[in-house]
N, C-alpha and C positions, 0 to 999 in steps of 0.2 A: 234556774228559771225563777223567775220574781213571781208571788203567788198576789194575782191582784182581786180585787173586789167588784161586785159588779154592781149595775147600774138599779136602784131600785126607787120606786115611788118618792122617796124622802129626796132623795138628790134631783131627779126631775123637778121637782117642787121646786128645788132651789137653783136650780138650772133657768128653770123656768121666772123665778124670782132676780134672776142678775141681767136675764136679756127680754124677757115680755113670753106669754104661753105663743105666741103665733109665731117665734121661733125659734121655738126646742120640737124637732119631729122624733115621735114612737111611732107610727105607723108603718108596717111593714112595704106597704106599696108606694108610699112617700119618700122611703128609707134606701129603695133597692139603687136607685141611679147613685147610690153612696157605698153601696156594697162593692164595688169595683174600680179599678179606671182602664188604661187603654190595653194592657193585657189581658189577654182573653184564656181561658178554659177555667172548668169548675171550679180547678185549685184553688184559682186566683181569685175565688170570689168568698165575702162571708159579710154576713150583715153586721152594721152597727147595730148597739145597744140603743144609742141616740145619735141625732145629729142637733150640733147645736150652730147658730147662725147667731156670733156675735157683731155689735156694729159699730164697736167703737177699742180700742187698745186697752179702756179701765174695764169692760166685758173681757176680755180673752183674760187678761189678768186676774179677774175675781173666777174667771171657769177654772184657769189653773189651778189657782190654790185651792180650790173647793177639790179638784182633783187630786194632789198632792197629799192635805190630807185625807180622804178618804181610799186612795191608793187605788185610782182610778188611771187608765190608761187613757193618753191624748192625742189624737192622731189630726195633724193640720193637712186641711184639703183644698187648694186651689181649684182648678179646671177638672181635674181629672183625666186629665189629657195625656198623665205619664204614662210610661211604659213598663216601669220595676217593680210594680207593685207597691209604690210607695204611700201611699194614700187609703191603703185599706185597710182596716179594723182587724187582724189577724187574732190580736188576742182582748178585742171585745172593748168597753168601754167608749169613750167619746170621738164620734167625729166631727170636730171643729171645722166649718167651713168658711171659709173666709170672702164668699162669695158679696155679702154686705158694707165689708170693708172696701168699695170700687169708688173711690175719687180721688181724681187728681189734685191734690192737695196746691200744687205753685210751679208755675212754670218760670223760673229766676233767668232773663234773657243776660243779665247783666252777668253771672256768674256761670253761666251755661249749665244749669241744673235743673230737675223736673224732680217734684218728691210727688210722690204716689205713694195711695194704699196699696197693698198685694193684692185686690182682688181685681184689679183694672185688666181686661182682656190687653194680649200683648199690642194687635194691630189699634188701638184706640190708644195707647202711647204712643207709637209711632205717628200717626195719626194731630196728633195734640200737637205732636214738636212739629214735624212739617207744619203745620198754621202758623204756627210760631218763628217759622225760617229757619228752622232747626232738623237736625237729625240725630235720631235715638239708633243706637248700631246695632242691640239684639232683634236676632230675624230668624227664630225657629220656623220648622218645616209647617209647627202645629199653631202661627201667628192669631189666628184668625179665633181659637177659640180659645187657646192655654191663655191663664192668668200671668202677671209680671211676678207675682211673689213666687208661684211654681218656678219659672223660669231661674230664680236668683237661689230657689231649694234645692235644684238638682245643679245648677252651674250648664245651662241649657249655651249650645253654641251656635249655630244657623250657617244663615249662608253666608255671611260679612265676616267673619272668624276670622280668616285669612289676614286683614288688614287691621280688623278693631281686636280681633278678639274673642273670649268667651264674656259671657254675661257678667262672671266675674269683673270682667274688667273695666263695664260700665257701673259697676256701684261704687258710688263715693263715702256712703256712710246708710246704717242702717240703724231703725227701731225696733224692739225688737221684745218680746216677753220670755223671760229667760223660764228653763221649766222648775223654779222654786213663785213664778208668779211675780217676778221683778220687772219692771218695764227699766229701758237701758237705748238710749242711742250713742251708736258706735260710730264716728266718724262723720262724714255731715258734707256741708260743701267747701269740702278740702281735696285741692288738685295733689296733696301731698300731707303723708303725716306720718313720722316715727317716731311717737309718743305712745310708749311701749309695745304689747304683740299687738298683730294688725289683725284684731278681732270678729270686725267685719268679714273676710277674706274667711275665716274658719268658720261663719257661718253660713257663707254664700256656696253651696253644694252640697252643707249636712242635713238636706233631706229631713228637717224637719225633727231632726234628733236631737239641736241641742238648743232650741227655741223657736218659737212662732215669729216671722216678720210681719210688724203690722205698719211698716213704714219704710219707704226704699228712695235715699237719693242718687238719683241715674245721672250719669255724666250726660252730657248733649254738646253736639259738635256742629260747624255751620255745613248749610247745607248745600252740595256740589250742585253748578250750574247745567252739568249734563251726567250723564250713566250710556254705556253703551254694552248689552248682551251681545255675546257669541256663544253661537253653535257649532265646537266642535265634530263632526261623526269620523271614529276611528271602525278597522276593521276587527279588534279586540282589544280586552282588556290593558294587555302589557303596552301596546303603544299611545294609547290612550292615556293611561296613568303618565308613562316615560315622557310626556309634552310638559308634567307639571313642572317639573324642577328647571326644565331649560327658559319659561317662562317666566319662572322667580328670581333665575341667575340673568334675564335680559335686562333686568333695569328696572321693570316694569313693576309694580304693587296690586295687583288687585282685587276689588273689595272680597271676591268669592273664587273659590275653583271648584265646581261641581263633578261629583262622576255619576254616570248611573250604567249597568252592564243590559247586556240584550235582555235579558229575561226579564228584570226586572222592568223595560223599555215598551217590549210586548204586554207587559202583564197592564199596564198603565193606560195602553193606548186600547185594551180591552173594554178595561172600568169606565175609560170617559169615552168609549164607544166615536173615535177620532181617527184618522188615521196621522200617524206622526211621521216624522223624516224619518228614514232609513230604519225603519222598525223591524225589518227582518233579520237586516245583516248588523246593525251598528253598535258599539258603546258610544254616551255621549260624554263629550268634557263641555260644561258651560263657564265661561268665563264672564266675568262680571268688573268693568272698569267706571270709574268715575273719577271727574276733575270739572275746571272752571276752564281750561283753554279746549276748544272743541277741535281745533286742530294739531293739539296733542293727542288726544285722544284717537283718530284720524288716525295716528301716524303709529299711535300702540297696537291699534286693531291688524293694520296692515302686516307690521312687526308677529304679531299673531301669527294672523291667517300663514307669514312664510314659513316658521316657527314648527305649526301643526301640519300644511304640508309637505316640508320636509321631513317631519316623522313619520310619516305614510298615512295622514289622513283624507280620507273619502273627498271631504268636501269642508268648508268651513261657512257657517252662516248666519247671518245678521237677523234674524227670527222676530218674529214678533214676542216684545219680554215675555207681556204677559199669557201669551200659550205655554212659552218654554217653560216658565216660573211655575204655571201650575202641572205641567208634566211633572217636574221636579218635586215639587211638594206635595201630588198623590201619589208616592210612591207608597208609601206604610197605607192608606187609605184602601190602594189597590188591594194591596196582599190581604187586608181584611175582607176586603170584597169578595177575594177568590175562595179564600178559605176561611170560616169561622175562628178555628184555633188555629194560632201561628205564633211563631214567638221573633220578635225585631232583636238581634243583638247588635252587641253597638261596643264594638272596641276599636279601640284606637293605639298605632304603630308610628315608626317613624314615618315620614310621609314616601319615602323612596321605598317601602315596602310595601305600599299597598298593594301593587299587582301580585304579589305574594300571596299576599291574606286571600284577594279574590278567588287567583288560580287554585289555591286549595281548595276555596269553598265549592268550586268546580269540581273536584276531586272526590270530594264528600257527597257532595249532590249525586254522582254516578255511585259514590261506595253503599249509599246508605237509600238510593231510590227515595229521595226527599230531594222539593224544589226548592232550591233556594235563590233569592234576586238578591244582589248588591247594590248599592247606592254610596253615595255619602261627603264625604266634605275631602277634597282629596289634598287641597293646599294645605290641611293640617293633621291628615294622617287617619283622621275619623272613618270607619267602615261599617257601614249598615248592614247587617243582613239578613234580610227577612226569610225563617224556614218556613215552611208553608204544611198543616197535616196533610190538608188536602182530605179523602177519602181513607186515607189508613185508619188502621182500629187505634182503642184508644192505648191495648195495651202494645203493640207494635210504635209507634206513639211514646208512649213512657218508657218503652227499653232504645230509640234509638237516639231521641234527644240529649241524653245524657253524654251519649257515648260521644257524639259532633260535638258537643260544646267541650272536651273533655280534649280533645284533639286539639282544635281550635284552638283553646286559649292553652293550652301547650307549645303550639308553634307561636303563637300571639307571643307570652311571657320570654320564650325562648331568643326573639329578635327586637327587647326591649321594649314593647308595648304594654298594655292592661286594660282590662275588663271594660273600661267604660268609658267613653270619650264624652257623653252629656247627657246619657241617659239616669244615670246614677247606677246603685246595687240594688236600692231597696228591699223588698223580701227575698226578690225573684233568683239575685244573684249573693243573696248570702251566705250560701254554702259555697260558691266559685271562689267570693272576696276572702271567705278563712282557707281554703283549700291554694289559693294561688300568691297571696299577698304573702311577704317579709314577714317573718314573725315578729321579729323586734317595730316595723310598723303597726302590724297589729296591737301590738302591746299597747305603742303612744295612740293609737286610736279607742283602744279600749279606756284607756286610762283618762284622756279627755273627755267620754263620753260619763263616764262615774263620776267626775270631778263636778261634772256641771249637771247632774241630770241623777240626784243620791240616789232617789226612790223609782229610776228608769221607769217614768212613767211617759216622757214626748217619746211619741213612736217606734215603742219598743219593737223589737225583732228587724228591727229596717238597718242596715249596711252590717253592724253585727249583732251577736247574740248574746247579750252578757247572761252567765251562769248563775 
């Protein structure tokens, strides 16, 4: 374990000296919204030393190296909207928030790219490009208040996965402060580059372990003249999921294939106090098409709808998007609703196993007297699922969590899948990631991380634990 330094009068001073006194916070009550992000219980939380709010790329650059040598820990903070624990101060020192970094630097119509700071809320990207008659393809569940730079630190995937991709695959090239305090842009607006490792790419998911992005150019695509939702409802899980693959093998592309299980469905239509389609008995599949001829589209829907009920679904329906879209995306909102502490896991199978994953979690839920909802991206195999305490104690609580997760990502590993399909590891799952990963992976992950990062000071303790 790296034995670091802490934060005293002298270095504030010069914290304070590289970005202005109005933003470098020590204040304990100014400080606490920094103590945390979307994971909840006590664990997960511990105050920074400081937070510092740089607002330019030669700021992050002069915090590093002030950090570097005084052997100061750096922890880079978008939204706070993750889930892994990834953004919080475990072993003290600075939290860098990138929240002053939010402008849209150029939107290049001719070359189809949008370069952004990281601190730009995601929906005000997407936002920027639709004006522009464009379309940005990341579309996290958390659009509305997660930053683009979190997004491109954890490799965030949404609801458009299915056709575009994960997040990774919208960045063309990144800027970026490496953690010896080097500014470096990697790649740029290039539809193609194999001029040597594709560097970018290694740092779009490392959670902020092996540099700060203060700069991201995003692919942009033109934008389709129509979208049409469907509202799947099946009578469970397994025929539910079983619609996906016959759907991908008809011909058809589409932008998203959504799943969400009963309970999760129920818990949803609680929170936004609504009543929703078949909320008692149903799973839903949402599908998600878009194109320029509206009478192709017509004709996929149709192809659908025979699709789903020949598989045994309920009913198939044309919905208004934006109700279904936000059923969809208060599902993790929900479960915090219901219960205070809960924990979202988020792994990811081949996509023909996800009724698998589900029916266990089913299995669990009855073994261990714990709610659990499913949700999640089903055209790419991604499975949500949120445990709920609920009312149990806390030490009931800490002896059963372990044991579900313990299960779970044993059948998970066992049918080819892993830990994280976009949430990242962060703190939360860093005993999972060394307990289930490859060792000889481990090895090259460790061994990247000390390459780039000697005095592990960017975000120690987050995906591994160097000794």
């Amino acid at each position: 374990m790296t034995s670091y330094n802490h934060i005293d009068e002298v270095i504030v001073g010069k914290l304070k000296a590289i970005v202005g006194e109005k933003f470098v916070v020590t204040d304990p009550d100014r400080m606490e919204g920094y103590a945390h992000d979307g994971v909840t219980g006590p664990e997960n939380i511990k105050m920074p030393e400081v937070v510092v709010k740089p607002g330019s790329v030669e700021e992050v650059s002069a915090i590093v190296k002030l950090a570097n040598a005084a052997l100061l820990p750096v922890v880079p903070r978008g939204g706070g909207t993750g889930l892994a624990g990834g953004a919080v101060a475990f072993d003290g020192g600075i939290v860098l928030s990138t929240e002053r970094l939010n402008r849209i630097v150029e939107i290049d119509k001719e070359n189809m790219v949008l370069v952004t700071e990281p601190g730009v809320i995601v929906d005000d990207v997407q936002k920027v490009a639709r004006d522009a008659g464009c379309f940005y393809a990341g579309d996290p569940s958390s659009s509305d208040s997660s930053f683009i730079g979190g997004n491109i630190a954890t490799n965030s995937g949404g609801m458009n996965a299915v056709k575009y991709g994960t997040t990774r695959q919208q960045v063309l090239g990144l800027e970026i402060v490496t953690p010896e305090g080097e500014i470096v842009t990697l790649g740029g607006k290039l539809k193609k580059n194999s001029t040597g490792y594709c560097l970018s790419q290694l740092i779009a998911g490392s959670e902020g372990t092996l540099g700060i992005i203060t700069k991201a150019y995003l692919k942009l695509m033109p934008k389709a003249q129509n979208v049409i939702d469907l509202l799947a409802v099946f009578p469970d899980a397994r025929s539910a999921i079983g619609i996906v693959s016959k759907i991908l093998h008809s011909g058809i592309t589409p932008i998203g294939v959504e799943f969400m299980d009963n309970s999760g469905i129920r818990c949803v239509a609680q929170f936004l106090k609504q009543s929703v389609p078949y909320e008692e008995v149903g799973c839903y599949i949402i599908v998600s098409l878009e194109g320029d001829n509206g009478d192709v589209l017509d004709e996929q829907s149709m192809l659908i709808n025979d699709l789903c009920m020949e598989n045994g679904a309920l009913e198939v329906l044309a919905p208004d998007s934006e109700k279904i879209w936000r059923i969809r995306k208060s599902f993790t909102e929900a479960s915090r609703a219901r219960s205070m502490v809960y924990t979202s896991e988020d792994m990811v199978v081949p996509p023909a196993r996800i009724a698998d994953v589900v029916e266990k979690m089913g299995a669990l839920s009855e073994k261990y007297g714990i709610a659990i909802h499913c949700a999640g991206h089903a055209g790419d195999g991604n499975v949500h699922a949120d445990m709920l305490k609920d009312k149990m104690s806390d030490e009931e609580w800490a002896e059963k969590l372990p044991a579900i997760r313990n299960e779970i990502y044993a059948m998970v590993y066992a049918i080819g899948g892993k830990l994280s399909g976009e949430h990242g590891i962060g703190h939360k799952r860093l005993d999972l990631f060394r307990s289930f990963t490859d060792p000889v992976e481990y090895k090259i992950t460790m061994a990247i991380k000390k390459a780039l990062d000697p005095n592990n000071i960017m975000n120690p303790g987050k995906i591994i634990q160097l000794s």
